[in-house]
C-alpha positions in Angstrom: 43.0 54.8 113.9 44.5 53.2 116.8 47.9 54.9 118.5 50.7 53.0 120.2 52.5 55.0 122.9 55.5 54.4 120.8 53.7 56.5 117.7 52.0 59.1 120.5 55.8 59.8 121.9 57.2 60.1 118.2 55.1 62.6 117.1 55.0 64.6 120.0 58.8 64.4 120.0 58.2 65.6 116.0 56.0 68.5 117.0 58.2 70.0 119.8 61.2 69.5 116.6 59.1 72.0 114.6 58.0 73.7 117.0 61.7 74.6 118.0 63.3 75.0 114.4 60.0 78.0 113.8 61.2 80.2 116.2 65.2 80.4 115.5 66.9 81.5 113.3 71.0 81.0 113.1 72.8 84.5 111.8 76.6 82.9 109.5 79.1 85.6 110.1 82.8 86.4 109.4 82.6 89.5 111.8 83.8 87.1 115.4 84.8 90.6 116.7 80.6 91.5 116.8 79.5 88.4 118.5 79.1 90.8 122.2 77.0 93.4 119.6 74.8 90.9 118.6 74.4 89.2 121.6 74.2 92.3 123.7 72.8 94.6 121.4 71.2 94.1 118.1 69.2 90.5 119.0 67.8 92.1 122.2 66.4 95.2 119.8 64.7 93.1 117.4 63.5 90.6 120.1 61.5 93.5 121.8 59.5 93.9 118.6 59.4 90.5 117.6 59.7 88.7 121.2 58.1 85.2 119.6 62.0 84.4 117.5 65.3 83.2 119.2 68.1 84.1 117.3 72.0 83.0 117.1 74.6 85.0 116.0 77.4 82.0 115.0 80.8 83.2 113.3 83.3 81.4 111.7 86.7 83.0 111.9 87.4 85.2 108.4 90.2 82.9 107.0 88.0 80.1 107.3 84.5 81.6 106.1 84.3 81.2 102.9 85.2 77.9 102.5 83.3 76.4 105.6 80.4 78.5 104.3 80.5 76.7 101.2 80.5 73.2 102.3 77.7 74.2 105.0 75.4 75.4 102.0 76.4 72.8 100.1 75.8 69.6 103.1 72.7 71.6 104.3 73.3 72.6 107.8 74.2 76.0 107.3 72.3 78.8 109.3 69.1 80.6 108.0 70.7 84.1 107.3 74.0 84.5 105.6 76.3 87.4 106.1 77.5 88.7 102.7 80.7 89.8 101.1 80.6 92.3 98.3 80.4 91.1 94.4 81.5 87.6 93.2 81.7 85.8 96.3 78.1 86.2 96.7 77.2 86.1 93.3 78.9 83.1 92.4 76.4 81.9 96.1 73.7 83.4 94.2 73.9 82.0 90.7 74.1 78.1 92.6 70.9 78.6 94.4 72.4 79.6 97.7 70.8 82.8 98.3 66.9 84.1 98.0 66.1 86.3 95.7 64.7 89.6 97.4 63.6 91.9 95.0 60.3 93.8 96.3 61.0 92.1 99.7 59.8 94.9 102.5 62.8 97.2 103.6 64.7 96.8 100.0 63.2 100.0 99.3 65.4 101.9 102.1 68.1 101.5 100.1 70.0 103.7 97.5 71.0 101.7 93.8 74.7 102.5 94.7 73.8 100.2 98.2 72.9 97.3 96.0 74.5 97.0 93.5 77.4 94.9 95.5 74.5 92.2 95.8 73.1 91.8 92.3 73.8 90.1 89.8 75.9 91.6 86.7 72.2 93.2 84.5 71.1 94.2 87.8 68.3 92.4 87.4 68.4 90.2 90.5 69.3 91.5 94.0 70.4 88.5 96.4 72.1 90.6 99.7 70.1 93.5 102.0 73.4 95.9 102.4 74.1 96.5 105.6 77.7 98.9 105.9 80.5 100.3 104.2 83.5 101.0 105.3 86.3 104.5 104.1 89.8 105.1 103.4 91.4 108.0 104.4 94.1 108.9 106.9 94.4 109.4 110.7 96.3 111.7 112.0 98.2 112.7 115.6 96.3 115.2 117.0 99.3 116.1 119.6 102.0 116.0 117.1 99.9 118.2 114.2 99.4 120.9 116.7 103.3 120.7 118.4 103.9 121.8 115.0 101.8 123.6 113.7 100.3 121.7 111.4 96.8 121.3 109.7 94.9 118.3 108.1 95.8 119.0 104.7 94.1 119.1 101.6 95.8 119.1 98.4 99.1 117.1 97.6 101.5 119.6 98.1 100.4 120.6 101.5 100.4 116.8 102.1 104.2 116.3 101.6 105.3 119.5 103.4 103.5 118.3 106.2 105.6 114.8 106.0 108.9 116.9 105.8 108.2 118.9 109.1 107.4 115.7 110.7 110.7 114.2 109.4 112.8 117.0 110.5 111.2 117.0 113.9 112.3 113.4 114.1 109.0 111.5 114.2 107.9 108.8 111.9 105.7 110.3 109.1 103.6 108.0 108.1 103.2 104.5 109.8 103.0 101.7 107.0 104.5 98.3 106.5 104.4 96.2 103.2 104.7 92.7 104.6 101.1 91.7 104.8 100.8 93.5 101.3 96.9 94.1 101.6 97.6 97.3 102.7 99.1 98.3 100.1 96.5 97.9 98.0 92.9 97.7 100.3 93.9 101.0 101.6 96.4 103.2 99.6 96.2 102.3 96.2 92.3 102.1 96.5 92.3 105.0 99.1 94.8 107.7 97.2 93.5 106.6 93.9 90.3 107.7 93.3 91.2 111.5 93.1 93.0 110.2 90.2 91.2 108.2 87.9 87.9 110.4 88.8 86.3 107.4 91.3 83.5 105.9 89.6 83.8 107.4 86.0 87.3 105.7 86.3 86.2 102.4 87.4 83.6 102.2 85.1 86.1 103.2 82.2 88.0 100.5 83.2 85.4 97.7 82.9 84.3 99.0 79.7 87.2 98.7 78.2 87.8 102.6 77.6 90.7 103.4 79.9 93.5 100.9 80.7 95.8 100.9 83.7 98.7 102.5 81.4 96.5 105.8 81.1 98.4 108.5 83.0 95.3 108.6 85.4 95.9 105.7 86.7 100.3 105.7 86.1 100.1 108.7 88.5 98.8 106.9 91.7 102.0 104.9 91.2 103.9 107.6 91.2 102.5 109.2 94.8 103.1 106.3 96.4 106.7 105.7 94.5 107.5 108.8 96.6 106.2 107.7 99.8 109.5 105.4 100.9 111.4 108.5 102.3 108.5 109.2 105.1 107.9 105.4 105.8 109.5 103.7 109.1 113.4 102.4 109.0 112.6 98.2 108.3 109.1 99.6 106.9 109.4 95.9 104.2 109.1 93.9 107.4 106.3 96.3 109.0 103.3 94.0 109.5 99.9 95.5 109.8 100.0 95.3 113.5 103.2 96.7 113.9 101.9 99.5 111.9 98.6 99.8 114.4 101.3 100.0 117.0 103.5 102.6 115.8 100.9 105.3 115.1 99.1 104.1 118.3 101.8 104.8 120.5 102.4 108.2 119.2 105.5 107.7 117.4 103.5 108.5 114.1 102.2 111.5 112.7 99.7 110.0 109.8 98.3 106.9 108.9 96.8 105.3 106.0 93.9 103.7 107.4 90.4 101.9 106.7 87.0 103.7 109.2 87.0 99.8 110.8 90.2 101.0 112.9 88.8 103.8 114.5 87.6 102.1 117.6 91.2 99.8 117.9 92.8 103.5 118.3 90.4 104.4 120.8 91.1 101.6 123.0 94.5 102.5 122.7 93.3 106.3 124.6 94.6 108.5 121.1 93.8 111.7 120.3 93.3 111.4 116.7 91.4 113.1 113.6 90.9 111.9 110.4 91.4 113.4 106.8 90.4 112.4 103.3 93.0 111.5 100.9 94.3 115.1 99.1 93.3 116.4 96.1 96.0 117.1 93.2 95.3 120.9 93.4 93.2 123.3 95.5 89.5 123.4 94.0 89.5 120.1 92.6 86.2 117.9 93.5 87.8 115.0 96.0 86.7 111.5 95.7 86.5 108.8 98.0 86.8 104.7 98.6 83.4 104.3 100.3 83.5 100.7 99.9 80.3 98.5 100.3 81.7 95.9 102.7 78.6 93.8 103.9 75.3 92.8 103.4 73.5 90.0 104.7 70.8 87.0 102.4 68.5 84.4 103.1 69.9 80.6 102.6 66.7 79.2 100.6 66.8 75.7 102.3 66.3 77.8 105.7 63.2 75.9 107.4 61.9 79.4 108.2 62.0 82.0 105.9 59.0 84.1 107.2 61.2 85.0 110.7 64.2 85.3 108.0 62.3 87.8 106.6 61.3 90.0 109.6 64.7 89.7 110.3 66.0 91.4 107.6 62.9 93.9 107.2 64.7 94.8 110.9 68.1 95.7 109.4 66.6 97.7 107.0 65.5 99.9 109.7 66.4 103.4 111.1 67.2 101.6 114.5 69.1 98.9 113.1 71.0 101.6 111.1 71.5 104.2 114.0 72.6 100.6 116.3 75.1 99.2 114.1 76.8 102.7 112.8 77.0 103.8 116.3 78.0 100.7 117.9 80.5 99.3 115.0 82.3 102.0 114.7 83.8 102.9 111.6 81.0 100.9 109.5 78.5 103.2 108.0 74.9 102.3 107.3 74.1 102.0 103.4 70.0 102.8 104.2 68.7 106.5 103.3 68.2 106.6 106.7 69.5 109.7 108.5 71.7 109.0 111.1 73.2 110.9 113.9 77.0 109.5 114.1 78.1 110.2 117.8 82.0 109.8 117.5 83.4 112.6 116.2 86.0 111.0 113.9 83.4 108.8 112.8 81.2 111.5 112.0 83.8 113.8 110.1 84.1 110.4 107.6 80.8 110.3 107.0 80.9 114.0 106.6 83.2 113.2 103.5 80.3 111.7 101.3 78.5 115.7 101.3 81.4 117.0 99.9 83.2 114.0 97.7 82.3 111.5 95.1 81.7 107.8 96.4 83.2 104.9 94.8 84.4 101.7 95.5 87.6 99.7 95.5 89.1 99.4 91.8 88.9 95.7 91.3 86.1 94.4 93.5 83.3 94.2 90.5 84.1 92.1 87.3 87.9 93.2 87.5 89.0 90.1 90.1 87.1 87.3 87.7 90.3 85.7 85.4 93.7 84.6 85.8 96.1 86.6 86.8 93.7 87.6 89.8 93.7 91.2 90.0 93.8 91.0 93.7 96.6 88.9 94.2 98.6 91.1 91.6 97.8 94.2 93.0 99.1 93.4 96.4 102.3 92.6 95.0 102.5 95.2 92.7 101.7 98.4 95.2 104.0 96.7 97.9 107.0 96.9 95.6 106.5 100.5 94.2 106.2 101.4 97.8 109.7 99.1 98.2 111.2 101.0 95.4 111.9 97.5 93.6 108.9 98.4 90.5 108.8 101.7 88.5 105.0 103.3 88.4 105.0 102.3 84.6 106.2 99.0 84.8 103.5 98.5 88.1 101.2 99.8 85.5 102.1 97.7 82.6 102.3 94.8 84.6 98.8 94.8 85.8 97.4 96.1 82.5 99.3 93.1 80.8 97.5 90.3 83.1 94.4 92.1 82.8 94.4 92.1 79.0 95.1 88.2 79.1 91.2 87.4 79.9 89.4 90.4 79.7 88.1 90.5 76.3 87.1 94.9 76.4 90.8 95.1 77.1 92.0 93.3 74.3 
């Protein structure tokens, strides 16, 4: 067979094309703030052991993932490894052909059945997302202010609200929370306090099986602790935004607040002396429990033109470096591997600390509970800001959510 220069230069031009697209791999993220981690720290790591693959970290700004995921997957062009969110966002990826299946896929096995279960679908037959991290709830507290008065971390209920009355009568802000962006409200109190209530994941469970409802007195009484939280909350506290929140405990005029593991390092940069303490127990001996929420995992996108490197790649997460690298380095997200892990900051650490002592769960609504109309999200928002507001009682918060929930949830009906 005869070759033109013209067919010589085309395939040589189509042979350097694969050639290229073999060794790279493109990493979709939400997580902009990691794009110096990955850059700097995690592709350099798995480049030493695997020196032969280029890979890009490319995030799309949070607000805007989802959606430009989405149409990426869905014109072809998005990258060959997807960052995950927990539950039906990636399941409803998953049950369109977006993500790889990777059951029995090599570092799966490094991870507990409460890590997965955030990726897979509903039988737990199918397991779509490696996890990756989860993030706590708890409370930080003022290091300075808790020992200008005497004060320690406490640990039931009734040692929690004398603390917030000293801190009132010394004239200091007790706890810094605002209910204008709402999410708050709900991603990290009602989901935070609540567990020690409704007995974490017994309560959950009991929910989606249709054996407890949100009128139980379990559930009525997380209502009612944050119905008395208004008295302790900043003057204007309806118009506090989340940042203005982050500002008011960071600059000391704050003894507590509610707060999710992923702010630790913001109130480092701010130079605080802060501690951290899990949310109290109703009375001294009880077992506590905890929102140990499984935040992000991270698939294969099936049309990637090279899932073999995909693979490696994700074999590499599922490592003890990867593990120590990303817990240590993203502070305030906590590897879901068995691997052990020595956390080096110490608030960090005394988090992580929390799961020897405390039951793990996850938030209330993320599994099956967000799926029908009312969303349970959206309603919940609205619902914890006002009891916090003082505009909703605790049983007509409870009745209201119960109510919607009953609507399309056929256990509940």
């Amino acid at each position: 067979m005869k070759h033109t220069k013209h067919t010589l230069s085309m395939l040589s031009v189509a042979l350097l094309a694969s050639a290229a697209q073999a060794g790279t791999l493109s990493v979709e993220s939400w997580r902009v703030d990691d794009k110096a981690l990955w850059e700097d720290v995690l592709i350099p790591a798995f480049q030493k052991k695997h020196p032969g693959i280029t890979v890009k970290f490319a995030p799309t700004a949070p607000t805007e993932y989802d959606s430009s995921l989405t149409a990426r997957l869905t014109g072809g062009t998005a990258g060959d490894l997807i960052t995950c969110r927990p539950f039906d966002k990636s399941l409803d990826l998953y049950k369109k052909g977006q993500l790889e299946k990777l059951d029995g896929k090599p570092g799966m096995q490094h991870f507990p059945a409460s890590a997965k279960v955030a990726w897979q679908s509903d039988d737990g037959k199918d397991s779509f997302c490696m996890p990756m991290a989860s993030v706590m709830h708890g409370f930080f507290y003022n290091k300075k202010i808790f020992a200008d008065l005497k004060l320690a971390p406490p640990k039931t209920q009734a040692e929690f609200f004398a603390a917030l009355e000293k801190v009132k009568a010394a004239g200091k802000t007790p706890i810094a929370l605002g209910t204008a962006d709402q999410w708050e409200a709900n991603q990290i109190v009602f989901t935070g306090i609540g567990p020690n209530y409704w007995q974490g994941e017994a309560g959950r469970k009991a929910l989606i099986a249709g054996k407890a409802k949100f009128t139980d007195p379990q559930f009525v009484a997380v209502w009612e602790q944050m119905a008395k939280w208004a008295p302790y909350l900043a003057k204007g506290y309806s118009a506090q935004t989340y940042a203005d929140t982050q500002n008011l405990f960071a600059s000391g005029r704050a003894a507590i607040v509610p707060a999710g593991s992923w702010d630790i390092a913001y109130y480092k940069q701010q130079g605080l002396d802060f501690g951290a303490f899990a949310p109290p127990v109703a009375k001294a001996g009880d077992k506590c429990q905890i929102s140990d929420h499984t935040d992000i995992g991270i698939g294969i996108n099936p049309k990637s033109k090279n899932k073999a490197d995909a693979g490696k790649f994700l074999e590499w997460i599922a490592s003890a470096e990867f593990a120590d690298l990303y817990t240590n380095k993203v502070t305030g997200f906590f590897s879901l591997s068995s691997h052990p892990i020595e956390v080096k900051d110490p608030v960090a650490k005394s988090m992580l600390d929390w799961r020897k002592s405390c039951g793990s769960t996850i938030r209330l609504n993320a599994q099956v509970l967000n799926r029908g109309e009312p969303n349970m999200e959206t309603e919940l928002w609205n619902v914890n800001s006002q009891v916090l507001n003082g505009k909703l009682a605790p049983k007509a918060a409870a009745q209201q959510i119960q109510a919607g929930f009953a609507k399309w949830y056929k256990p509940q009906q």
